[in-house]
C-alpha positions, 0 to 999 in steps of 0.5 A: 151172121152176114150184115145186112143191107141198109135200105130207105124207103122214100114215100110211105104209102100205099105201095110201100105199106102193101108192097114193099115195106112188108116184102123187104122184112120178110126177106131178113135180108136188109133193115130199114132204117130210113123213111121219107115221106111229105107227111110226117106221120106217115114217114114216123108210123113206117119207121115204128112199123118196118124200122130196125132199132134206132131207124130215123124219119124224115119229110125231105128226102135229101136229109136222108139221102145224106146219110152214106150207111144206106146201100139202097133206097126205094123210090115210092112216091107218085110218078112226078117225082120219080125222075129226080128222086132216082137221079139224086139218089144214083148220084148220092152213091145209092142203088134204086129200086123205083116203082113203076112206071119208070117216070112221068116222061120219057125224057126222065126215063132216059135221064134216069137210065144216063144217071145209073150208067154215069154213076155205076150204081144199080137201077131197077123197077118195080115191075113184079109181074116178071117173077109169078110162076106163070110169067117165069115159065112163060119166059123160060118158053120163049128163050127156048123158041118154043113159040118160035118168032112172036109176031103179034102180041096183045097186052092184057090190062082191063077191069071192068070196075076197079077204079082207084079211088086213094091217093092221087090216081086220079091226079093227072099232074101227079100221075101222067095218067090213068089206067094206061100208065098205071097198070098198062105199063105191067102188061106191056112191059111182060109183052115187050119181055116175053118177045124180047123186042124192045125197038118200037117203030111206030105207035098209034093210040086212042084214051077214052073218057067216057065212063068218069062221069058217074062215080056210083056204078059198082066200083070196086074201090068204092064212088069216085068224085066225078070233078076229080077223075079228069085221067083216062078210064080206058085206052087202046094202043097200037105199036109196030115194031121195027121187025115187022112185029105188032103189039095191041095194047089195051088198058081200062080201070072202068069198061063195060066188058066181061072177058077183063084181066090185068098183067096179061099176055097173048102171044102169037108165033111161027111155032105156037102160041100162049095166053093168059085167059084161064091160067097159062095154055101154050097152043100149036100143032104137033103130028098133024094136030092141034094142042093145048098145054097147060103147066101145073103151076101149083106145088103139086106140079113137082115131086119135092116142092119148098118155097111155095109160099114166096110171092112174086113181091118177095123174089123181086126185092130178092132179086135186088139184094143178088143184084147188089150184093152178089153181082147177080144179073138185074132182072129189070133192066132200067133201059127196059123199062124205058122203051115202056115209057117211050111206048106209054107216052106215044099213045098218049101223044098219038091220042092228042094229036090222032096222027101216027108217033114214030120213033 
């Protein structure tokens, strides 16, 4: 039997509990066999979790990028500290799988996109969206021209009461925003994927916070604390692109609206169109008429099916493991997620100021 890869996970909470940890087993690919967090009970419970035999559990993570038996570590911390932790990692001899987004700033994004070329270890993140049937066989269209050249794009990222209320979410500081950099950065990172664009030409932004006030209005997650909830609750970007082509951004954990979705696209080509709304359609005119497609997507749609059960989470660490040890392609490419970043911060800065960003 191959041996398999030795990973550490650096912060054990919610994504690593919910996401990673559980993903990484599953695929009997590689054993943790370290864990990091600042509060030690949580760093000793994933280690009696998710651990191989004799897996060690730490509260600083530079004890535990000393240990060179590690092939990988996995960066689940809070956005703050992204940055240093990647840095010190590639630097260490590691591969890194970071949580979105790629870091608080753009300056760290680009720090950790110069650490991985300096040290020609593999950096990748951890946006999962990329790997669900619809936004693979949406990708596999627009490389094949279907849509011919994507013009105008609207990046999908709003819920109408779904709040999160654990962790630090709410912590500017911690975070560097809230609904625009949380689950905003998913849906443009498709968008910018789909049209493979990734030279932004300028950027204006708006970030509301008009519904923080009253924590007791059916969220989902529970009533949020008023005092606490200083971030955005929504936020809207505009981005042109140097070709000419147009992104509108939109990102809300609390509006008032019916038609949300999160992780969503709409695509408009020269050729034809999709979108997200109700599963994927693909749109245009053929002999004089209009169309619409939708793909089955579902393991009824072929005639011999295995593998269904594998969710998106699972074939992104996967995917990390070929990259590693097969030399296969990163999906996620570092200096992808890094234009996301540059964009993200760009609104935020067009919001400040109300003047136009360019790059």
């Amino acid at each position: 039997m191959a041996q398999k890869l030795r990973v550490g996970i650096i912060g054990c909470g919610g994504i690593a509990n919910n996401k990673h940890m559980p993903k990484i087993k599953k695929t009997d690919r590689a054993e943790m066999v370290a864990f990091c967090d600042i509060v030690e009970e949580r760093a000793t419970k994933a280690a009696k979790d998710f651990g191989a035999s004799g897996a060690k559990a730490y509260t600083d993570y530079k004890e535990l990028l000393k240990d060179n038996t590690l092939d990988a570590v996995y960066v689940c911390t809070p956005n703050k500290s992204h940055s240093f932790i990647t840095i010190d990692a590639l630097e260490s001899g590691k591969h890194v799988m970071c949580e979105k987004p790629m870091a608080k700033t753009a300056k760290e994004a680009r720090a950790m996109v110069d650490a991985a070329k300096r040290t020609g270890k593999i950096l990748t993140i951890g946006y999962q969206n990329r790997f669900r049937p619809d936004t693979m066989y949406l990708k596999k269209a627009t490389e094949n021209g279907d849509l011919g050249e994507v013009y105008f794009a609207k990046a999908h990222a709003s819920r109408r009461r779904a709040v999160p209320t654990w962790g630090v979410f709410l912590n500017e500081d911690e975070q560097g925003g809230g609904p625009l950099i949380d689950i905003g950065t998913h849906a443009l990172d498709l968008t910018l994927w789909f049209m493979d664009n990734y030279k932004p030409k300028s950027v204006m932004g708006n970030v509301y916070k008009k519904l923080n006030g009253n924590g007791d209005c059916g969220n989902a997650f529970g009533v949020w604390d008023p005092a606490e909830f200083t971030v955005e609750d929504s936020a809207v970007g505009f981005i042109t692109m140097e070709d000419g082509a147009t992104i509108i951004l939109e990102a809300s954990w609390a509006l008032n609206m019916l038609d949300g979705g999160e992780a969503k696209t709409t695509l408009c080509g020269t050729k034809g169109g999709a979108d997200m709304k109700n599963g994927l359609r693909i749109n245009g005119d053929r002999y004089g008429q209009l169309y619409e497609t939708k793909p089955n997507l579902g393991p009824d749609g072929v005639d011999f099916f295995t593998g269904g059960d594998v969710e998106a989470s699972e074939l992104e660490q996967l995917a990390f493991f070929d990259a590693i040890e097969k030399g296969a392609a990163v999906i996620v490419k570092p200096e992808q997620a890094c234009v996301v970043t540059e964009i993200l911060e760009a609104i935020y800065e067009s919001a400040k100021t109300g003047q136009l960003v360019t790059f």
